[in-house]
N, C-alpha and C positions, 0 to 999 in steps of 0.2 A: 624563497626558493633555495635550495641546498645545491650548493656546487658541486658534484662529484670531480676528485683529483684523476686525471686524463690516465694515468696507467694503473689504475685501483684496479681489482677485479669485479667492481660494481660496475665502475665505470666499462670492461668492457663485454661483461655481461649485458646491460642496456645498450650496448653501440652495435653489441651481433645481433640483439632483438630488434631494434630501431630496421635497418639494415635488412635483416630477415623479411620482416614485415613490408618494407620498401618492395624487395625483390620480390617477394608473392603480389603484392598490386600489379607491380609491372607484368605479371605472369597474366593475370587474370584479366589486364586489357587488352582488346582485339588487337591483332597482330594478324600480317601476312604469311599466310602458310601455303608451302608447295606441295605436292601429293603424294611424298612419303611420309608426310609429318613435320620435317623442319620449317623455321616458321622466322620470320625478323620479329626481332623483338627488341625489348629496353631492359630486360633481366640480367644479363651478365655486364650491364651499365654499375649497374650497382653491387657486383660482384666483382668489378677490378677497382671501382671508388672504395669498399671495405680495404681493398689493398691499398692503394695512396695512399688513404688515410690512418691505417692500422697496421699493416702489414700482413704477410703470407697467409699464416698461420690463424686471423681473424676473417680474410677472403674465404678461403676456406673452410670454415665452420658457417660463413655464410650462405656459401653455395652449395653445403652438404642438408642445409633446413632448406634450402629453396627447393635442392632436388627430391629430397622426400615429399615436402609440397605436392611438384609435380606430379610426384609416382601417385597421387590418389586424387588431383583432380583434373588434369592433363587427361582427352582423350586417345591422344597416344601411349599412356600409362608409361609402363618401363622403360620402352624403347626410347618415346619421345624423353623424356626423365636422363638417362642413359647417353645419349647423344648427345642435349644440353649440356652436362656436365662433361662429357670430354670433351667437347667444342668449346667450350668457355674457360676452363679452368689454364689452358694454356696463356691466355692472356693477362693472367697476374704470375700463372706457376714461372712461367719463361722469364718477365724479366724479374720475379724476384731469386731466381737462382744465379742471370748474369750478375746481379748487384751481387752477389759472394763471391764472385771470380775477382782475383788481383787485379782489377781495371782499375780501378780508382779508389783513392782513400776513402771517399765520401758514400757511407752508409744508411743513408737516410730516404725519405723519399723524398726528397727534393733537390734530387739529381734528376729525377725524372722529367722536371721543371724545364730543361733544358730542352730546346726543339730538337738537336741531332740525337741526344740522348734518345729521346722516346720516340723519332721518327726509328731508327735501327734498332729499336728496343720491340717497338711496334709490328715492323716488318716481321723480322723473327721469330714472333708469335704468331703474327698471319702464317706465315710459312708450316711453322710444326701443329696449328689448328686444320688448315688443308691436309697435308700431309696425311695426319689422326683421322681428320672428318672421312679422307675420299678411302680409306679405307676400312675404317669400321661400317659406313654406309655399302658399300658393296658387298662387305664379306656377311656383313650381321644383318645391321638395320633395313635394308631394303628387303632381302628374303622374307626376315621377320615380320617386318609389319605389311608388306603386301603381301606375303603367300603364295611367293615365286621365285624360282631360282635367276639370280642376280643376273646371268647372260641372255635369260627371255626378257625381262625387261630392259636389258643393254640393248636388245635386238627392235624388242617397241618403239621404245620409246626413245633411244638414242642412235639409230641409226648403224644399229650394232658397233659403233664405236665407244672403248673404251677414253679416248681422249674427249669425245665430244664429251662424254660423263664426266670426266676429270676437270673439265673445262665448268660444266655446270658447276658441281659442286663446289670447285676453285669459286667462282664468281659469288653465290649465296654467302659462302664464309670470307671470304673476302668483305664483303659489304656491312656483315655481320660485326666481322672483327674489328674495322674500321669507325665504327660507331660505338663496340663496347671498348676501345681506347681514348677516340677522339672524348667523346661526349663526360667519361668523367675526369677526363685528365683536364677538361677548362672545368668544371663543377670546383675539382680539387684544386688546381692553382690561378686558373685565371678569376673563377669566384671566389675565389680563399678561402673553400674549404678547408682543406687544411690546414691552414693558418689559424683558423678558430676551435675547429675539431680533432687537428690530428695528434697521433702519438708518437710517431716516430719520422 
């Protein structure tokens, strides 16, 4: 068996494929979905593990083949496709833009390794994926894919409150986020991933 060298372009060619193909499995097992379309899932698990293990710039080529994916086998087609991807992508984009702030020398991802690191690294992505989700879902995604102005269905289904909504949607991405952090950040260093796989 041929060893490819860990920052070849073969090698990371095969590691956005590997990856890719991960994160479409994940897509295509059942998952819990609520009745505009978002849904819990294990996809953007493997969309912040590309990052641990690769960095930004391969999360992202990853999550861009997952999202096309989506767009054509997803019965929520663009929308659902569309939402994923601004929901999830803050959870690698975020802290891999603090790691370039003058915080700390250490450039790698195994700063991340650290529990206050990633617990305030974590946080702060939940934060700006709420943020993103509670209102692209109001303004876009709910009109869109139910085929109703966002205040009739404020008015349905949420007791015409904008907080009780902001409350929901907080809570699904909250849950969300909390799982597409938790679950690869033990994958990448408490199974040492990383350690075996990574690049940087």
């Amino acid at each position: 068996m041929i060893e490819l060298p860990r920052r070849s372009r073969s090698y990371f060619l095969a590691s956005t494929a590997v990856l890719s193909a991960l994160a479409i499995i994940a897509e295509i097992i059942p998952s819990f979905r609520v009745f505009w379309g978002m849904k819990i899932d294990f996809v953007g698990v493997v969309w912040v593990l590309a990052f641990f293990l690769y960095g930004t710039a391969e999360a992202l080529y990853v999550s861009i083949i997952a999202t096309i994916f989506i767009l054509g086998y997803s019965p929520t087609t663009f929308v659902g496709a569309t939402m994923k991807f601004i929901a999830t992508v803050p959870m690698f984009l975020v802290p891999g833009v603090l790691l370039r702030l003058p915080l700390s020398s250490e450039k790698s991802s195994n700063v991340f390794n650290r529990v206050l690191v990633m617990s305030t690294t974590g946080f702060l992505a939940i934060l700006v994926r709420v943020i993103a989700c509670s209102i692209a879902n109001y303004y876009w995604a709910i009109p869109l894919f139910l085929g109703m102005p966002s205040d009739v269905v404020l008015q349905t289904r949420f007791g015409n409150s904008i907080w009780v909504f902001v409350v929901f949607v907080a809570s699904m991405n909250v849950l969300q986020g909390v799982i597409d952090i938790l679950a690869p950040w033990f994958l990448a260093f408490r199974l040492g991933l990383r350690e075996h796989f990574g690049t940087w």
